[in-house]
DSSP file (Angstrom, degrees, kcal/mol; ACC not computed):
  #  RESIDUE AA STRUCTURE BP1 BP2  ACC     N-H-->O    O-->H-N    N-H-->O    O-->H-N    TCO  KAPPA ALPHA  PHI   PSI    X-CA   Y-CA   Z-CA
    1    1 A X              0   0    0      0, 0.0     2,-0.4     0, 0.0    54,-0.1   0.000 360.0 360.0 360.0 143.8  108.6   40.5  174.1
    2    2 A X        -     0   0    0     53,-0.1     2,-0.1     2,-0.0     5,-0.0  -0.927 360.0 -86.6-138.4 168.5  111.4   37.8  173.9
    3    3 A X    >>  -     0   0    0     -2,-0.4     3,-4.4     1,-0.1     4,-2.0  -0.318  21.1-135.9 -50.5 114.7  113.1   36.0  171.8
    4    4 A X  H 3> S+     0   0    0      1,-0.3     4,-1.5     2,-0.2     5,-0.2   0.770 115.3  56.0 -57.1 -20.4  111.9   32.4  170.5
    5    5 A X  H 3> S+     0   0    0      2,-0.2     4,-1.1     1,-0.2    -1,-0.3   0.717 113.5  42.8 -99.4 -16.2  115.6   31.2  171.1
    6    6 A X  H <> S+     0   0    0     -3,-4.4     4,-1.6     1,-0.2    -2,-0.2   0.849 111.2  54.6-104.4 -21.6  114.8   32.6  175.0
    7    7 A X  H  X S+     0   0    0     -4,-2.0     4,-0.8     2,-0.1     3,-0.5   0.934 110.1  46.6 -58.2 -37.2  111.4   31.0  174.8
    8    8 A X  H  X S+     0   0    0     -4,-1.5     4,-0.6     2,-0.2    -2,-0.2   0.449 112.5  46.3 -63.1 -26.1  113.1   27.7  174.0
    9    9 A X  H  X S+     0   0    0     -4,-1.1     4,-1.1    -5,-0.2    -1,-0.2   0.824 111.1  52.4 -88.1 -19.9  115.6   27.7  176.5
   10   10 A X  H  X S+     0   0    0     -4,-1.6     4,-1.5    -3,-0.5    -2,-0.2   0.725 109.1  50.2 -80.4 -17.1  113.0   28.8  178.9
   11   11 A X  H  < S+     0   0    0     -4,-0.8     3,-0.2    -5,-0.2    -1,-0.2   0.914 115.2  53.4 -73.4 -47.7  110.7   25.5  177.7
   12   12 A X  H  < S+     0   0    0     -4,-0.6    -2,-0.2     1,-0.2    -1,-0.1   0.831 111.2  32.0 -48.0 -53.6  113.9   23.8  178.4
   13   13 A X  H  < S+     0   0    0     -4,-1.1    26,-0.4     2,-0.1    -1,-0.2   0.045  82.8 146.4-100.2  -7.1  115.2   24.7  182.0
   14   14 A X     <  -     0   0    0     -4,-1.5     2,-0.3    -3,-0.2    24,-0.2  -0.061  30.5-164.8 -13.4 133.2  111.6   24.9  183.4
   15   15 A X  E     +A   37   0A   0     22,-1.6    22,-2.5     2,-0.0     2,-0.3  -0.942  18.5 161.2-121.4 113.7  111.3   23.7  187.1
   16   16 A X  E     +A   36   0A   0     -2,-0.3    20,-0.2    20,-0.2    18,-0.0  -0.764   8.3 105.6-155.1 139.8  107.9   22.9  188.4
   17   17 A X  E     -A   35   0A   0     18,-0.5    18,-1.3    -2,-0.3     2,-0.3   0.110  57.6 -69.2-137.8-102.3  106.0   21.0  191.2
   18   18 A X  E     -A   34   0A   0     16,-0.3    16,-0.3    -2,-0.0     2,-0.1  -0.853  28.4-137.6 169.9 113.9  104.2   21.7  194.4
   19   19 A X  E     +A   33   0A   0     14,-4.4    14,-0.7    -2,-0.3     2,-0.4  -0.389  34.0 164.2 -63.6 145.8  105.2   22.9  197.9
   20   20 A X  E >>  -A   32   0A   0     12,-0.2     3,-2.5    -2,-0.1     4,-1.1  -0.955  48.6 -64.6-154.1-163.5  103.7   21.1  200.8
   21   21 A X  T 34 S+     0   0    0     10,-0.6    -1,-0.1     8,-0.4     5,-0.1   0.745 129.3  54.7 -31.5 -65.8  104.1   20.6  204.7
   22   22 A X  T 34 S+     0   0    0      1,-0.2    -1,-0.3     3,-0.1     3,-0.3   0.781 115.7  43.1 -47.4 -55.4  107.2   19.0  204.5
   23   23 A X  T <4 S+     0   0    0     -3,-2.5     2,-0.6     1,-0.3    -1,-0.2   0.980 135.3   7.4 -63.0 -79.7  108.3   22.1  202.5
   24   24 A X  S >< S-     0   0    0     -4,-1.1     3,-0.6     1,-0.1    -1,-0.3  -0.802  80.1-154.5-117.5 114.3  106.8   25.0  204.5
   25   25 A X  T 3  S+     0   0    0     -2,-0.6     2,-0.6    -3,-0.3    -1,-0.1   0.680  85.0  63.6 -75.8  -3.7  105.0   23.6  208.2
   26   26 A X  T 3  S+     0   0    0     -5,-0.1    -1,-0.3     3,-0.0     2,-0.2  -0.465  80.0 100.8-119.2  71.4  102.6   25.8  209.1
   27   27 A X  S <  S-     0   0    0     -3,-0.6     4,-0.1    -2,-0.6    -7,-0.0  -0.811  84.5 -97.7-124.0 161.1  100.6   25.0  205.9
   28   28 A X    >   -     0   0    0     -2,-0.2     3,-0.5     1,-0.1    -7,-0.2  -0.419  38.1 -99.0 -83.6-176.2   97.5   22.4  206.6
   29   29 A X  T 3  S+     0   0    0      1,-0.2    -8,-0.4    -9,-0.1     2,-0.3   0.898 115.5  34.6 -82.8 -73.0   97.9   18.9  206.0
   30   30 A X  T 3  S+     0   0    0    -10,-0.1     2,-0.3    -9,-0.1    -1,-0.2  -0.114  91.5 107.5 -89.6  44.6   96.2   18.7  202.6
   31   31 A X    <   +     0   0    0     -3,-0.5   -10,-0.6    -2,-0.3     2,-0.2  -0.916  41.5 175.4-117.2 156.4   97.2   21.8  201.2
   32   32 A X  E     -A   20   0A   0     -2,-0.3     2,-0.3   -12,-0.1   -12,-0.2  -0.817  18.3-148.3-133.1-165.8   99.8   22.1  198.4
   33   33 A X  E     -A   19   0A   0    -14,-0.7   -14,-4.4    -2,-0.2     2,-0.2  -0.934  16.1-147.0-144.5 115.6  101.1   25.2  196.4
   34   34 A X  E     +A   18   0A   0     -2,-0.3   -16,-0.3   -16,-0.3     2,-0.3  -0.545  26.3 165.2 -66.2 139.3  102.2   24.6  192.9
   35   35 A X  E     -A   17   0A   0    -18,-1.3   -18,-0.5    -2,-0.2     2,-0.3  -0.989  24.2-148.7-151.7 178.2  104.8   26.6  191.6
   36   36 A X  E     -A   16   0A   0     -2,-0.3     2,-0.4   -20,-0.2   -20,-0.2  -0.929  14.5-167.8-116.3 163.4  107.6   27.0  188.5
   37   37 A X  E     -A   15   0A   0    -22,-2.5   -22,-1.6    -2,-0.3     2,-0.3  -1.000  12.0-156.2-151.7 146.1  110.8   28.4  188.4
   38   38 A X        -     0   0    0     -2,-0.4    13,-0.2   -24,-0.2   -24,-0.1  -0.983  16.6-138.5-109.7 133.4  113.2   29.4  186.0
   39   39 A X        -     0   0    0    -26,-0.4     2,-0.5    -2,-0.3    -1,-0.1   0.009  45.6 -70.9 -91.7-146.4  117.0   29.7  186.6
   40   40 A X        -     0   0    0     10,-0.1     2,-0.5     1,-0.0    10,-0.3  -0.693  42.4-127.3 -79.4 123.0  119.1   32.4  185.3
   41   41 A X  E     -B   49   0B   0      8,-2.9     8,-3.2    -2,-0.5    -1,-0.0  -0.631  22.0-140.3 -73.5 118.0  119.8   32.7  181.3
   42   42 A X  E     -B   48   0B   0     -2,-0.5     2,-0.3     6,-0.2     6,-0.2  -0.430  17.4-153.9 -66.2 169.1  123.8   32.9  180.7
   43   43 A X    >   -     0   0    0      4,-1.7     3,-2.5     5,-0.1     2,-2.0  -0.916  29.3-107.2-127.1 136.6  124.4   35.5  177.8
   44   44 A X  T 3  S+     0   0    0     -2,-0.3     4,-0.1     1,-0.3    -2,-0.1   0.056 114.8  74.1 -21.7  14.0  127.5   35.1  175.8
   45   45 A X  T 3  S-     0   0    0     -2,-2.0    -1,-0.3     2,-0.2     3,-0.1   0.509 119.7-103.2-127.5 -33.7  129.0   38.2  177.5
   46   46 A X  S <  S+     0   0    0     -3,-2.5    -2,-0.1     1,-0.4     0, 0.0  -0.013  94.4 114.8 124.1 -30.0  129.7   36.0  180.9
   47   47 A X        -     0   0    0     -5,-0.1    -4,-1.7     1,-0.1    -1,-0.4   0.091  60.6-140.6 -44.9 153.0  126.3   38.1  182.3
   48   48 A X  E     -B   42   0B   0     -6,-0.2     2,-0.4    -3,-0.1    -6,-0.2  -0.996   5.7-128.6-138.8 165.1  123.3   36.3  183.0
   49   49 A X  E     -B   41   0B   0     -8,-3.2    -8,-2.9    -2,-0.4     2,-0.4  -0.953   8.4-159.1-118.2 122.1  119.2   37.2  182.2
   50   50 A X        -     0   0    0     -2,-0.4     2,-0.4   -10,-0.3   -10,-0.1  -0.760  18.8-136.8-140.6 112.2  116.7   37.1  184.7
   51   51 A X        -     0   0    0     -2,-0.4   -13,-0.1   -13,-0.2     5,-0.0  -0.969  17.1-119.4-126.2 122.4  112.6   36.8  183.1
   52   52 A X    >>  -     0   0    0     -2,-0.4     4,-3.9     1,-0.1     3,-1.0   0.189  30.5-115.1 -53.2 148.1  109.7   38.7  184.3
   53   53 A X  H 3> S+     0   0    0      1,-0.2     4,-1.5     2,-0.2     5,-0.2   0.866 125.0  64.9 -71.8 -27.6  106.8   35.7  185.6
   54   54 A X  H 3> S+     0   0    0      1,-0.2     4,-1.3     2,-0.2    -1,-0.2   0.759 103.2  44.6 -63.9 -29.2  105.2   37.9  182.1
   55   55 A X  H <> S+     0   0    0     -3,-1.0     4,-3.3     2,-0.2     5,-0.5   0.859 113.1  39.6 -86.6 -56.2  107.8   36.5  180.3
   56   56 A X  H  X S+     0   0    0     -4,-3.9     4,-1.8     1,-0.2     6,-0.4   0.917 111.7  66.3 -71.9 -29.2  108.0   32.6  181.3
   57   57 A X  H  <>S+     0   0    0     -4,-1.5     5,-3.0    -5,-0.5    -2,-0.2   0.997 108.7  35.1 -52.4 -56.0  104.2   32.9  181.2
   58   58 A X  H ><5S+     0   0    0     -4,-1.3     3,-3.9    -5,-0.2    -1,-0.2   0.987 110.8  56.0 -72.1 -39.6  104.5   33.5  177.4
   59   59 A X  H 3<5S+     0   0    0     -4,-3.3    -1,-0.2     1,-0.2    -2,-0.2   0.906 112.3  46.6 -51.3 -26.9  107.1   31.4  176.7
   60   60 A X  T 3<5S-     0   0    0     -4,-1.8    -1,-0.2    -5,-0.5    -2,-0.1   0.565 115.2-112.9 -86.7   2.0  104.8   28.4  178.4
   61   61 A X  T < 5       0   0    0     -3,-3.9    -3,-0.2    -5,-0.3    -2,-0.1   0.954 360.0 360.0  85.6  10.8  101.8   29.5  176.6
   62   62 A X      <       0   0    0     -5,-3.0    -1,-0.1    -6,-0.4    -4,-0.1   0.413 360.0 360.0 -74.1 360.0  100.0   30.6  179.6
């Protein structure tokens, strides 16, 4: 379980769109692959926090 202040940064710093040829070429023409990404959370300590796909999944509501 996490935190709402780390759900709210993760709502924040969300990345997401959709790979395609250009990205990766030996994918077909009309194919794409969605994806999202989340970077690293700094912590007040200088450390940073790293969230399970379980994790951004809840924080998005998934």
């Amino acid at each position: 379980m996490i935190s709402k202040k780390e759900k709210e940064w993760i709502k924040r710093n969300v990345i997401s769109g959709v790979a395609t040829k250009e990205d990766f070429p030996s994918m077909k023409d009309d194919e794409v692959l969605p994806f999202i990404a989340v970077p690293n959370m700094p912590q007040p300590d200088g450390t940073t926090k790293a969230f399970s796909i379980e994790e951004i999944m809840e924080a998005l509501g998934k």
